[in-house]
KOLDRENZA-940442 format. One record per atom (N, C-alpha, C): x, y, z; residue in one letter. Coordinates in steps of 0.02 Angstrom, whole numbers, plus 32768, in hexadecimal, padded with zeros to 4 digits. Layout:
XYZa
...
END
This chain:
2FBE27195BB6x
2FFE27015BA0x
302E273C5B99x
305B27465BC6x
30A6275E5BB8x
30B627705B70x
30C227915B3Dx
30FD27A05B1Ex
312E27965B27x
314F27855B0Fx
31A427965B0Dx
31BB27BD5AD1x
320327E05AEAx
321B280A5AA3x
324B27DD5A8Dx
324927CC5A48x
327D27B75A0Ax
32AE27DB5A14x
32E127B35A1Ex
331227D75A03x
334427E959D2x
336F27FB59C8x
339A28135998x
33B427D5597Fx
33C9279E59ABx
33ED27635999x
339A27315989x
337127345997x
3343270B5981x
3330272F5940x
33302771592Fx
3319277E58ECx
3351276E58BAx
3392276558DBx
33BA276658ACx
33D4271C58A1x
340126FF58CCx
343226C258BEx
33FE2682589Ax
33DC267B58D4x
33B0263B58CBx
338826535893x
3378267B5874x
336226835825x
3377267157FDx
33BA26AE57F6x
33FE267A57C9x
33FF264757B3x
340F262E57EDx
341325E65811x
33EC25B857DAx
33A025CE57F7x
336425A857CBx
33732592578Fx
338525D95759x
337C25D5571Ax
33A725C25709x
340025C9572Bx
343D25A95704x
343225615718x
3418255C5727x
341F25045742x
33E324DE56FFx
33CA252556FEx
33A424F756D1x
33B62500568Ax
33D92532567Bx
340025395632x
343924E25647x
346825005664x
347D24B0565Fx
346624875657x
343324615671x
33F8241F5648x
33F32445560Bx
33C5246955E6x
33D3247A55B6x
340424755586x
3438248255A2x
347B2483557Ax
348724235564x
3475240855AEx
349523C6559Bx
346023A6556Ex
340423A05579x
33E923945547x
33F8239554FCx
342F23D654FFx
343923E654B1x
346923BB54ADx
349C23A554C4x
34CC237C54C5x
34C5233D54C1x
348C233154CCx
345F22E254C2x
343222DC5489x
34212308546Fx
33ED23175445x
3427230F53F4x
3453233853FEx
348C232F53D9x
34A322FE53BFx
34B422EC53EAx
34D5228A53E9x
3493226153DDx
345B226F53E0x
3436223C53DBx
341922385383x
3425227D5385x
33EA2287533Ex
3434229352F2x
347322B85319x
349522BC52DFx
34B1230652D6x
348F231752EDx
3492236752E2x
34D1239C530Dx
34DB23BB52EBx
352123D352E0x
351E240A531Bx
354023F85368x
355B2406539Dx
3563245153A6x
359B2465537Bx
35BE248E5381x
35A624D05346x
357524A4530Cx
356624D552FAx
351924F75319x
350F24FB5360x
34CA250E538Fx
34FC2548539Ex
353A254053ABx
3555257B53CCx
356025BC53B3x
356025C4535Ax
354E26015332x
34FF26195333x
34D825CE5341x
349125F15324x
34662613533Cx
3462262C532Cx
340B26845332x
33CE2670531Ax
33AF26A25335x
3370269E5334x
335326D252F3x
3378270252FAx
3365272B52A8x
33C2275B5297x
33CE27695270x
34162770524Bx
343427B3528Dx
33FA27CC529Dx
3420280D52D1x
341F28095300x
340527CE530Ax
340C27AA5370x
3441278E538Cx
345A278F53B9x
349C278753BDx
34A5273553BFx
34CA26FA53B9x
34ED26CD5395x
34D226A253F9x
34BD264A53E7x
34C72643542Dx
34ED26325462x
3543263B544Dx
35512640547Bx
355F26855496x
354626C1547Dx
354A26F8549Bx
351926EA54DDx
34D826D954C0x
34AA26DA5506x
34BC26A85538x
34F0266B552Dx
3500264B5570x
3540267C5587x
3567269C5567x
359E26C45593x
3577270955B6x
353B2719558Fx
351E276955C6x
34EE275055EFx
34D9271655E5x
349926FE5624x
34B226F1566Ex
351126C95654x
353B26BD568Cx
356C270556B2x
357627285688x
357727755697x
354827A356B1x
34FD279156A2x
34DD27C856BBx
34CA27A5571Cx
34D62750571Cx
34C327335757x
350A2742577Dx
352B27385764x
359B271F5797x
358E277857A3x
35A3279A576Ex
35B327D4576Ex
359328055791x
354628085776x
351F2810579Cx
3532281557F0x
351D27F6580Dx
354127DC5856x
357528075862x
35B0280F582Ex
35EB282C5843x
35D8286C583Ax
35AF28875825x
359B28CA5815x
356828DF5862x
354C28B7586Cx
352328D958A3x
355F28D558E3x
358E28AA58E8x
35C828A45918x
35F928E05910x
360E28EA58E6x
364C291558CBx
3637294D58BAx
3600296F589Fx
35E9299C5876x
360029B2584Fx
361829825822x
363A299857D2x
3602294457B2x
35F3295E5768x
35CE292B5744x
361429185718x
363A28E45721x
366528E956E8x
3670288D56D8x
3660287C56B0x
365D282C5691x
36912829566Cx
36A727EB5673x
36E527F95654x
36CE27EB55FBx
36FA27F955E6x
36FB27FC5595x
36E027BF5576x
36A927D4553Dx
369B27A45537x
36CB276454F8x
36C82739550Ax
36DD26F354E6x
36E526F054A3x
369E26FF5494x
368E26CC5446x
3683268E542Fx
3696267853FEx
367C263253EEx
36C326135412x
368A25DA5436x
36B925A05459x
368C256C5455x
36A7253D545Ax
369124E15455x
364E24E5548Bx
361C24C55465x
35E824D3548Bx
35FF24B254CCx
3627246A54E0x
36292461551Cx
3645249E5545x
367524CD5538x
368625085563x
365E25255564x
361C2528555Ax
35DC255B555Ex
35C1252555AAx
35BF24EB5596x
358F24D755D5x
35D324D05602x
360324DC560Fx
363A24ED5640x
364725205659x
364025675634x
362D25975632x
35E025AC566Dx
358D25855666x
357A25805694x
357C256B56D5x
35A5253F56C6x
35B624F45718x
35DC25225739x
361225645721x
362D25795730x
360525C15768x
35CA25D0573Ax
35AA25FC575Bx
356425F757B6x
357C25AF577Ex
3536259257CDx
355D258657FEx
35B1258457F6x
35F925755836x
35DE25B35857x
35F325E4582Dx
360426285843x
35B3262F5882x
3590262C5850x
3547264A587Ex
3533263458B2x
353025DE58B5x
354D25BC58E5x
358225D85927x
35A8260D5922x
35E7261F5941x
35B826525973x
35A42675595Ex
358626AE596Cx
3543269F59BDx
354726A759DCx
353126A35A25x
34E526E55A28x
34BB26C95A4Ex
348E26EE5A59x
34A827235A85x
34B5271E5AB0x
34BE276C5AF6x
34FD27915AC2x
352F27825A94x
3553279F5A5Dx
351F27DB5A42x
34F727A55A11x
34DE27C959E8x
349F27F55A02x
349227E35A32x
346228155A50x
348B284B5A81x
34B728435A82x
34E9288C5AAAx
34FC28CE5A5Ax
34F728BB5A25x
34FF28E159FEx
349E291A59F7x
348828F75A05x
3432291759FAx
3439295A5A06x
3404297F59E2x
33FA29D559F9x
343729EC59DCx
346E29E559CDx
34A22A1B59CAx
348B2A2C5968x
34BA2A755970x
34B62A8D591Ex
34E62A6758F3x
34DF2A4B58B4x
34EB2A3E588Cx
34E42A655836x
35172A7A5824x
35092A8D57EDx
35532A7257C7x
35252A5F578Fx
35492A2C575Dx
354A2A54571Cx
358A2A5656EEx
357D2A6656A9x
35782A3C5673x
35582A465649x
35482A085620x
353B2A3055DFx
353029FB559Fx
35382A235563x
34F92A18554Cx
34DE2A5D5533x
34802A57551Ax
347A2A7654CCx
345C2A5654A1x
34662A7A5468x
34432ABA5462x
346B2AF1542Ex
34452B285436x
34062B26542Ax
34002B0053F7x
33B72AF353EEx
338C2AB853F2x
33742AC6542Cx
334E2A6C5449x
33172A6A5413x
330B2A7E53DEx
32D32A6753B7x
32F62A545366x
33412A4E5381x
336B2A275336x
339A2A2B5354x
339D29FD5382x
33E829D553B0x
340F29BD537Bx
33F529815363x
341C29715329x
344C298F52EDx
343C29CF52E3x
346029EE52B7x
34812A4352E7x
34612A30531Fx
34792A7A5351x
34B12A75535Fx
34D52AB95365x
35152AC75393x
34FD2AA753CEx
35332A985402x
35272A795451x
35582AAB5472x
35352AC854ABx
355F2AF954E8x
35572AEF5514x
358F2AF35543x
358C2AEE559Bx
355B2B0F55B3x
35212ADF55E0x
35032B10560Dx
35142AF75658x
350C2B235685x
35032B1456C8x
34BA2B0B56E8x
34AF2AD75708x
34892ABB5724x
346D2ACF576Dx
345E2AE65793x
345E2B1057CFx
34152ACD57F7x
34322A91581Bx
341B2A575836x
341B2A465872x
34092A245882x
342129F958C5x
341E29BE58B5x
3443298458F7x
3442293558E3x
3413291F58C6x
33D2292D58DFx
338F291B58D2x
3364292B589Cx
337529775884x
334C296B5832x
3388296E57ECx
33C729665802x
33FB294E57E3x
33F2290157BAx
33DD28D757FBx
33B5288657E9x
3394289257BDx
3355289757E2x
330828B857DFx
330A28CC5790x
332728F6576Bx
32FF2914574Ax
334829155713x
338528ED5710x
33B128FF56F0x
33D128B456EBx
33E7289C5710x
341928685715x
33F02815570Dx
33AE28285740x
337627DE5727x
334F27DD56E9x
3346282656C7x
3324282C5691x
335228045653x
338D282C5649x
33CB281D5624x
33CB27D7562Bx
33E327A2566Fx
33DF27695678x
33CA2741565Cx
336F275B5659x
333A27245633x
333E273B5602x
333C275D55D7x
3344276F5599x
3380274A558Ex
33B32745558Ax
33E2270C556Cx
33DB26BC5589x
33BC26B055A0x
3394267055B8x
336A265A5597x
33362689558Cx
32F52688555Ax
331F267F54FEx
334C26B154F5x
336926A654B4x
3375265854BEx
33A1265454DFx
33DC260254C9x
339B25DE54DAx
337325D354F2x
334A25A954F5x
3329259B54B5x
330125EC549Bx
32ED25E1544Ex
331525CE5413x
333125E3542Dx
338325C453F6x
337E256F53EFx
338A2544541Fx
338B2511542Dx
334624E7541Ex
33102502541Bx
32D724F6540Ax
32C124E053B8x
32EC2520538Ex
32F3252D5359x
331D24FD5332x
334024DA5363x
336C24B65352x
335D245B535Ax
332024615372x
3302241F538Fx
3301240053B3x
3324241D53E9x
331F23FD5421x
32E423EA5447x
32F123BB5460x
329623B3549Ax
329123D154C8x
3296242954D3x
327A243B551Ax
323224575529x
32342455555Fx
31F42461556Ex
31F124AC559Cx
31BA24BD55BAx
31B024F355EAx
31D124CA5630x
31CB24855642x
31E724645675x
3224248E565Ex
3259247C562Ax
32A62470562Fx
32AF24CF5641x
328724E35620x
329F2535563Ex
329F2555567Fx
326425465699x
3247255156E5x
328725245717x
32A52515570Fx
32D924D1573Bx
32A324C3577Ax
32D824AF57B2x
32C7249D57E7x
328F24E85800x
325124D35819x
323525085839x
3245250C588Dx
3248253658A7x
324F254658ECx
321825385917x
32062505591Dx
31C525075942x
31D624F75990x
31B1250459BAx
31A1251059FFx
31A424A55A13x
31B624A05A61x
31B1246E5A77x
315E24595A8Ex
314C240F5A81x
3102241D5A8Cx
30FB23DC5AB3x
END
């Protein structure tokens, strides 16, 4: 059997793809779960998981930043998201995603695989001290990357990590999800 090589647009879009599609179900479960049981909508959009974690709609505006932006970063070679929001009506959170699965959606395979191999270096802010982020100064570092472990090792990590938060968040909050509602649609092969 042949190999084939993955590429840049298969490690990247259709991932995305996967998990924002599946935060949206998510999102709307909560929106049903809400209305069904009583429970207060809008107040899911302050809540955390412990007092120094960031609030959830932070993790639906950087999950949709590290996927949209992302993209524009391996295209452009500047990492720059636009500013973040804050508290907004949870429906502008799941508008906010619909908005991101447009964008990713936009994005073309022979595109995103014409950016591959080239250098990328991104600056980004790291606390001085990664062993008390929480109370650390934060400073510009430069990143010295390419498209591929930019994803790889920065932009998909970041991704699921605010995926994984709002998910536990939402959990915490009672919703009914499962490992189905996280995993979304799987990519499987024609048989």
């Amino acid at each position: 059997m042949a190999q084939l090589a993955t590429s840049l647009y298969d490690l990247s879009v259709p991932t995305f793809l996967q998990t924002a599609r599946a935060v949206g179900g998510f999102l709307d479960r909560t929106t049903t779960h809400c209305a069904e049981t009583g429970a207060g909508l809008e107040e899911v959009v302050k809540a955390r998981l412990f007092p120094d974690m960031a609030p959830f709609h932070f993790q639906i505006e950087a999950l949709t930043h590290h996927a949209v932006w992302g993209m524009e970063a391996v295209k452009t070679g500047v990492f720059a998201p636009p500013p973040l929001v804050g508290v907004m009506p949870f429906a502008d959170l799941r508008t906010m995603v619909g908005h991101a699965i447009v964008a990713l959606e936009a994005f073309s395979s022979d595109e995103v695989n014409s950016w591959s191999g080239k250098n990328l270096d991104i600056e980004i802010y790291q606390p001085l001290d990664v062993d008390n982020p929480t109370t650390s100064g934060w400073v510009p570092r430069i990143l010295a990357l390419t498209p591929e472990t930019f994803l790889l090792s920065y932009s998909l990590p970041n991704f699921y990590f605010h995926a994984v938060t709002a998910y536990n968040i939402l959990r915490t909050r009672g919703v009914p999800l499962g490992k189905y509602h996280f995993q979304g649609q799987l990519r499987t092969r024609p048989v």
